[in-house]
N, C-alpha and C positions, 0 to 999 in steps of 0.2 A: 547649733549656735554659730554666729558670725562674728567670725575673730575679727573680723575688721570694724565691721557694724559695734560691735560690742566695747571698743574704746571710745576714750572721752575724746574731745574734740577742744582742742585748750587756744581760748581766745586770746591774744595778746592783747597789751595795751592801745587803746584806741578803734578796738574791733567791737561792735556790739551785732548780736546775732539775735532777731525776733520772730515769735512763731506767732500769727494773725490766719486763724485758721486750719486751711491746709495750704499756708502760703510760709515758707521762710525768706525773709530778708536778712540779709548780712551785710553792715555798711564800715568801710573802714576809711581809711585815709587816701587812697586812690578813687572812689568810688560805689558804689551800690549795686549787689546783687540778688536777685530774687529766683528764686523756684519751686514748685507746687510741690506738694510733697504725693507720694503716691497711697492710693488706700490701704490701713492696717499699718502703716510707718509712723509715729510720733518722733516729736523732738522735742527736748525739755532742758530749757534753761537755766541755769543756775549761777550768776556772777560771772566769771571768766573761763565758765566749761559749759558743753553742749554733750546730752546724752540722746542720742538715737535706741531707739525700741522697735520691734513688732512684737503688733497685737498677739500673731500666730504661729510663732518662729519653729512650727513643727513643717508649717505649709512650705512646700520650695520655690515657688511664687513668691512668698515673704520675706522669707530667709534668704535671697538672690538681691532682693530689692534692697534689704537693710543694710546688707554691706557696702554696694553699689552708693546708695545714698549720702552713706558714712563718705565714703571715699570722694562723693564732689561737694560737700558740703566741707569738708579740707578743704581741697581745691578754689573754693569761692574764699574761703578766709584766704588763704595763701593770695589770691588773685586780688583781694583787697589793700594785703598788705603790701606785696613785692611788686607782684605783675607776672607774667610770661609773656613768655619772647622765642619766634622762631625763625632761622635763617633756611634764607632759600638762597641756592647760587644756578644760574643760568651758563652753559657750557655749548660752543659751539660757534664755526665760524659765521662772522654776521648778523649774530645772536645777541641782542640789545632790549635794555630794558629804563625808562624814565616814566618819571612823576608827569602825572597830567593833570593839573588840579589835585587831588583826591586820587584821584585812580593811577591803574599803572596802565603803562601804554609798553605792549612787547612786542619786538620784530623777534620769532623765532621761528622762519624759514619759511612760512606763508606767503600767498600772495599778498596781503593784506596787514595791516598791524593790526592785533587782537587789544582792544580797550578791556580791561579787569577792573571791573567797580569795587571800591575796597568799602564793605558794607560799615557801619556805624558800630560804634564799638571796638574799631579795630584802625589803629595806626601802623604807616607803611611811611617806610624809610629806603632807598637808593645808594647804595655807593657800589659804583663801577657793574658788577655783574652779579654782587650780592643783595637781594631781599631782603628788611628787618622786618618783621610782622612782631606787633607786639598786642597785650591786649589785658583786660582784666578778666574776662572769661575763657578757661582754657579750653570747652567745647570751642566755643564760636571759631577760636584761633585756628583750633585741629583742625575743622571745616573749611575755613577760609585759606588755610595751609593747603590742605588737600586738593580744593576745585582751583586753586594757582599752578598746583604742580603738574594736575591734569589738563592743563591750556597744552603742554609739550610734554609727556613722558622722556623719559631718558631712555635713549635706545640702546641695546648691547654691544655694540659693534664700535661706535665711536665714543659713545657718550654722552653723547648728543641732548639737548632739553634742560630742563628743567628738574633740577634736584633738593632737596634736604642737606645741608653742608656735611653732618653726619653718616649719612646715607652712603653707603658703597655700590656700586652697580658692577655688578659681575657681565663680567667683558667675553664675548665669544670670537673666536679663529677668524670667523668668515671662508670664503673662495678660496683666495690663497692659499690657506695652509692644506686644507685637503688636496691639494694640487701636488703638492713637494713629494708625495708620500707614493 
């Protein structure tokens, strides 16, 4: 059994959640989100609660997917109601970041400045060396989050790139120190 999969899913007000298929939509005050549902997964409606099933919950196929499901079909209500949001801060001398239109336009040590297409579904905010990515769907962000950070990794030595504001980057010695000793 899937302790996660196997709780109810409690829609707020202004949330409604419809199964058309093997398609669920969830459409709330921010916006509208949709995704397939996979085979042997139900989902069952009831007023202001959502229950998740497998057909086969002995299968580990089944039993993997139903808690997994459980858990972004949260995520989509949560993303309808609230939103998410994640910061990125850019580190490093000469290391610039501005709005282009839509996109972001980054100098970070290239010969060349890197254009970052900030795909649909996803709002990007600027101030100074920090990133806002914000978004109704938490996959998409993660993703979009992710292929930004890997324009410049953060290197260990200075610190260099492109980071997560959260994120700590563990710092090595370098030349120097082995030197002293």
């Amino acid at each position: 059994m899937s302790r996660i999969g196997k709780q109810l899913i409690v829609l707020p007000a202004g949330v409604t959640m419809a199964v058309d298929g093997r398609e669920v939509t969830v459409k709330g005050p921010k916006g509208e989100l949709k995704r397939t549902l996979p085979p042997g997964i139900t989902v069952a409606v009831s007023g202001s609660e959502a229950q998740v099933s497998a057909a086969n919950p002995d299968e580990k196929a089944e039993r993997s997917l139903w808690g997994t499901l459980g858990a972004h079909l949260r995520n989509m209500v949560k993303g309808v109601t609230a939103g998410f949001s994640k910061q990125l801060e850019i580190n490093g001398v000469g290391y610039r970041v501005a709005m282009q239109g839509k996109d972001l336009k980054l100098e970070v040590g290239y010969s060349h400045p890197v254009v970052f297409a900030i795909p649909a579904g996803v709002q990007a905010a600027v101030e100074k060396n920090l990133i806002t990515l914000s978004s109704i769907d938490k996959e998409l962000l993660g993703n979009v989050a992710a292929e930004l950070r890997s324009v410049r990794r953060p290197e260990p030595y200075k610190g260099k790139g492109i980071k997560y504001v959260t994120e700590v980057i563990r710092r090595k010695a370098g030349k120097a120190a082995s030197k002293g000793a």
